[in-house]
C-alpha distance (Angstrom), angle and dihedral (degrees) to the residues before:
residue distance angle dihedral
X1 . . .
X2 3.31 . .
X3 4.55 126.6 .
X4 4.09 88.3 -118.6
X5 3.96 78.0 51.7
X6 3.68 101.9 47.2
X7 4.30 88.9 41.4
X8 3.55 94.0 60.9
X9 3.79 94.0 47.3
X10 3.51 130.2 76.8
X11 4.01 93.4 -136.5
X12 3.58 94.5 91.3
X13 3.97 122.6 28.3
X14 3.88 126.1 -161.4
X15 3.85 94.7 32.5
X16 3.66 86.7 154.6
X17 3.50 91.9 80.8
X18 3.68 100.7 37.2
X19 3.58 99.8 118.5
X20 3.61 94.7 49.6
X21 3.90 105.5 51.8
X22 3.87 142.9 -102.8
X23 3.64 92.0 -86.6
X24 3.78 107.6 39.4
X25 4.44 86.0 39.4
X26 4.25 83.8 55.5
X27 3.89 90.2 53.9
X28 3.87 92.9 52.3
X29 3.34 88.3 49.2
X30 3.85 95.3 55.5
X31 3.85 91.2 41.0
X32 3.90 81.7 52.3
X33 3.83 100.3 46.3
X34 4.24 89.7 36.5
X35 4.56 83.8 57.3
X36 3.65 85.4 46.7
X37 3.91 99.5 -102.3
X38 3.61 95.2 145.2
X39 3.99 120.8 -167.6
X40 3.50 112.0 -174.0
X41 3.85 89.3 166.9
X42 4.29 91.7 109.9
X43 3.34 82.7 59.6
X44 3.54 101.7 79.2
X45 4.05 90.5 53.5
X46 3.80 85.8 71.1
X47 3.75 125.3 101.6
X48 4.23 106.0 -112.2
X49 3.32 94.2 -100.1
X50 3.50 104.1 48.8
X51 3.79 82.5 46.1
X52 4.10 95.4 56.0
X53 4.05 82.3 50.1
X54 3.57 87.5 56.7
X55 3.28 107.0 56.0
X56 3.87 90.8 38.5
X57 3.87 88.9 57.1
X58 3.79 89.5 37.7
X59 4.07 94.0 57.3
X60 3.95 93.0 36.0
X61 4.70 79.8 56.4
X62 3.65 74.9 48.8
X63 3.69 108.9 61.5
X64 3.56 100.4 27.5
X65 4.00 85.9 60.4
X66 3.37 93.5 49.7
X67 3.58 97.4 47.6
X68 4.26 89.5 47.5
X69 3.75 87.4 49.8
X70 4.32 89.3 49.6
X71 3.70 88.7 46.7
X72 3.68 85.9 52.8
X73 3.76 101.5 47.5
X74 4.00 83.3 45.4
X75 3.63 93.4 54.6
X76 4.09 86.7 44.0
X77 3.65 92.3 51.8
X78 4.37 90.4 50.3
X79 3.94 94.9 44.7
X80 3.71 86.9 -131.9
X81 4.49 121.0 108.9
């Protein structure tokens, strides 16, 4: 089996990053998701309702970062921590 066969099934996910290693392939994908390159693409390998968990948890990651980050610009903007 050949990597152009393995990417296009569903038997093996994250073959980007096969030649690099579980652990190094898990940063870039952290350095990825933290630059806003999401890939929601493992996503569909999950049963539905560990999917519907996902995205709950996912937006909830969502909001409370974007409120942290507000409350930082805010305290930015007023000199005061």
């Amino acid at each position: 089996m050949t990597w152009e066969d393995l990417s296009e099934s569903k038997e093996y996910p994250g073959v980007d990053y096969a030649h690099i290693g579980r652990l190094i392939g898990n940063m870039i994908v952290v350095v990825r998701m933290s630059v806003g390159d999401n890939d929601f693409e493992a996503s569909h390998d999950l049963e539905p309702s560990k999917n519907i968990v996902f995205w709950i948890v996912w937006i909830m990651i969502l909001y409370v970062t974007c409120i942290i980050f507000l409350n930082f610009i805010i305290a930015e903007a007023c000199a005061s921590y």
